[in-house]
N, C-alpha and C positions, 0 to 999 in steps of 0.2 A: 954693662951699662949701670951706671948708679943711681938710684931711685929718684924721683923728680923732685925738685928742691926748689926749680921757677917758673915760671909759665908767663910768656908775654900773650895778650891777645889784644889783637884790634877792636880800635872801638872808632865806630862813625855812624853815620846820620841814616844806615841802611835799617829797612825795618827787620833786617835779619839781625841785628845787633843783639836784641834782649838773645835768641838764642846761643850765640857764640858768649854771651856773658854765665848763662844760664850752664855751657857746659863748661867752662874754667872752674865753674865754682862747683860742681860734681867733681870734676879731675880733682881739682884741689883738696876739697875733703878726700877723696881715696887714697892719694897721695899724701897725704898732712901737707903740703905745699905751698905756697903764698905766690897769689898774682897779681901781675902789673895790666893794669887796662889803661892801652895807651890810646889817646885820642889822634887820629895824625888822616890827612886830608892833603891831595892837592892842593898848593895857591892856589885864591883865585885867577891869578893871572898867566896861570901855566895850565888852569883849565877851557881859560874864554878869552885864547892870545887874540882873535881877530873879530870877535865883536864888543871890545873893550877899548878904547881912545886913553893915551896917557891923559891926566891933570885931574884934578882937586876933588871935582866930581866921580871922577870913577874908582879914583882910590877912598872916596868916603863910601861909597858902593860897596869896594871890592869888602871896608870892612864891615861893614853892615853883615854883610853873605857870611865870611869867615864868623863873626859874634853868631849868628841863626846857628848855623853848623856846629857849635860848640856848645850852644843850648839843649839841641835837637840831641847830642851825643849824651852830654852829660845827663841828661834826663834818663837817658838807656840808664846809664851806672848806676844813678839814683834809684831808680826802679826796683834792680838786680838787689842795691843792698838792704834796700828796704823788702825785699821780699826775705831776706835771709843769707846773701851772701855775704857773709863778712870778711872773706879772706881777701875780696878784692880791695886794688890799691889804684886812686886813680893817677895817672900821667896825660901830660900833653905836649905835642911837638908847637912850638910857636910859629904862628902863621907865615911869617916870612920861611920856613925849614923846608924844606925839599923832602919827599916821599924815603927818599935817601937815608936819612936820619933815623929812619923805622928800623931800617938794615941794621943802622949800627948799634940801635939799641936792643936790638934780637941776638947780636953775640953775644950777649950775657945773659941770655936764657937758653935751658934746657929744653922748651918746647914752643914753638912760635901757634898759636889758634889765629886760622886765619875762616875766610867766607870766600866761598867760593864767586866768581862771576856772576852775578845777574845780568843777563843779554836781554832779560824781558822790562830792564829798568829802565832802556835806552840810555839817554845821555847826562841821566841824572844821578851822576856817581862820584864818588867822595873820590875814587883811586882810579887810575889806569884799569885797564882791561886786563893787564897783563901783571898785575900788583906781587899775587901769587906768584908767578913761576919767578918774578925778578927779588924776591923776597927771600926765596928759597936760595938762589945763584950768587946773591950777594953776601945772604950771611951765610951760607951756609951751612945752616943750624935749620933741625927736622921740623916740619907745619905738617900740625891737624889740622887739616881741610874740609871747612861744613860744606854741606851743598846747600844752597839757596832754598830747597824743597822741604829744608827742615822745620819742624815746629814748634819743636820741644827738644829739650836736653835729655838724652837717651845714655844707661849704661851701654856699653861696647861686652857683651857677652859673650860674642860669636865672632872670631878674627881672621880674615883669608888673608894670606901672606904672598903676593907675587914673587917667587922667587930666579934668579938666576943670576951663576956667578960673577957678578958684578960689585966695581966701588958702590954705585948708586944706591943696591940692592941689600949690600951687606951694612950699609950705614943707616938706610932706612931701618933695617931686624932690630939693630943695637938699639934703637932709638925706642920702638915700639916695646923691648923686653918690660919696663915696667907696666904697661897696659898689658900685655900680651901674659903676665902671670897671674893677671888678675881675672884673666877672659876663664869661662866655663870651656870653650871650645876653640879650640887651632885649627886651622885647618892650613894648608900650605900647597900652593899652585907651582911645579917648577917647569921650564921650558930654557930651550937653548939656542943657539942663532946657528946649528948644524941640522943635519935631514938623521942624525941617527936618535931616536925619539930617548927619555932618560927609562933608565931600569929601576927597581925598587933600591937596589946597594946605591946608586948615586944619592940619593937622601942619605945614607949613612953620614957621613960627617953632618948636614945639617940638622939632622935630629939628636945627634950628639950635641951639639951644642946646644941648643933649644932644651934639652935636659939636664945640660951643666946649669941651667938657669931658671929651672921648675917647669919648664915648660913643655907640654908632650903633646904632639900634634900628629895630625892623620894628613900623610902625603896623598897627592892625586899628582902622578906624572903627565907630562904635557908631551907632544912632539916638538918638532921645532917650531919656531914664533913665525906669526904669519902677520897680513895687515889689519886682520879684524884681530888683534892680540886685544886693543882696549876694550871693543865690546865684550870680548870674550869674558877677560875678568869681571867684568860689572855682571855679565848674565850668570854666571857662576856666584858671583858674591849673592845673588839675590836664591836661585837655586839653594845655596847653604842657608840663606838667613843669616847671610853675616852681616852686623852691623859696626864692623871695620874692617878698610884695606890699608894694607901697607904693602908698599911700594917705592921704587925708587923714582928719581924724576929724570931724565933723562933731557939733553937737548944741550944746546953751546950757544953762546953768546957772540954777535957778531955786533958790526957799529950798528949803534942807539937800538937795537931791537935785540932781544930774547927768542933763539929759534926753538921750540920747545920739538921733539922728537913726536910720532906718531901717535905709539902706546898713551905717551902720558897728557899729549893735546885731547885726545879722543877720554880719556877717563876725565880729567879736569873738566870739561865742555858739559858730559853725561852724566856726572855722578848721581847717584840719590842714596850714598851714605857716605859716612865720613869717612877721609882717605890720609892716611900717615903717610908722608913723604919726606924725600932725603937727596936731594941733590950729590 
């Protein structure tokens, strides 16, 4: 993996924003990197189809709301650079663009910062529920995941790696190597979808690799993967003091909905540290 060179993150009206702002611009000076802080929101009329009436009046409304939400965002950035982040860049998707637009401008980043769900925000939310996991599936391309529980922009010192051999799995590791050289400590969780549990030689290859790339980590072998696998890692991450997971993301796309797999609905939902993922 080649060292980070861009970094998209989101920006909306959530009051978690100064943090997700606050950690682009830590990533960015570690990396020497330059980031794009895109502003991008549902329409409003693709958030409020049925308590909204076509004509004159509801589209001076709808932009009234859109203008607030752009205030509300841009004041986050403002904040950010005025506190000292300079390497941010601001963007914005235009009101009439579809969430969609986010995707496409995420293929041409190295690393997408997204914010995790707030469920405790109810229905007052710039993006789908499901923003995340369709962000990841659409472009593609690896998101650091804040949890909503965040307060502060925190180094990533300590790294717990879910591992098993998987696309998911192995796209996520790539993606993580330049965090993951920088971390004081690795640690690496592996588990298999068979009942024969792994031995110490099955890390052989992956800690070969992790070495080809400075990286030297202390395996903990798993058995096979079970239903509590999400909990499992989170209770683990916390047990280590890790404050990054990385992970693959796991789940398939069906009409107009995103089915996201067990593991990575149950981390997504729970988290309470930041989580590198890689569809």
């Amino acid at each position: 993996m080649s060292p980070l060179k861009s970094i998209l993150v989101h920006v909306d009206t959530s009051p978690h924003c100064p943090v997700r702002l606050a950690q682009a611009q830590m990533l960015a000076e570690a990396h020497g990197c330059e980031v794009t802080a895109l502003f991008a929101a549902s329409p409003t009329d693709l958030q409020y189809p049925f308590g909204m009436a076509p004509g004159l009046e509801v589209t001076a409304m709808a932009g009234a709301i859109e203008s607030r939400r752009r205030e509300q965002a841009r004041a986050h950035f403002d904040a950010a650079v005025a506190a000292g982040a300079h390497r941010l860049q601001w963007a914005e998707l235009r009101p009439d663009q579809s969430l969609v637009a986010f995707t496409r401008r995420a293929l041409y980043a190295d690393l997408v910062l997204l914010g995790q769900h707030d469920s405790t925000r109810g229905a007052v939310l710039d993006v789908p529920a499901d923003f995340v996991e369709w962000t990841l599936n659409d472009s593609g391309k690896p998101a650091l995941v804040l949890p909503y529980t965040s307060r502060r922009a925190l180094p990533m010192r300590t790294a717990l790696v879910a591992w098993k051999e998987s696309r998911e799995a192995a796209r996520a590791l790539s993606a993580a190597l330049p965090l993951l050289r920088q971390a004081q400590k690795v640690h690496v969780v592996m588990w298999n979808d068979s009942q024969t549990p792994h031995s110490p030689a099955d890390a052989a290859p992956l800690l070969a690799c992790l070495q080809q790339h400075g990286v030297v980590a202390e395996v903990h072998p798993q058995g096979p993967a079970t239903s509590q696998l999400g909990d499992h890692l989170l209770s683990l991450s916390a047990d280590l003091g890790a404050d990054l997971l990385v992970m693959g993301c796991y789940g398939h796309a069906r009409i107009r909905e995103w089915v996201t797999g067990g593991v990575t609905r149950t981390v997504l939902a729970s988290m309470t540290l930041p989580v590198l993922m890689s569809h």
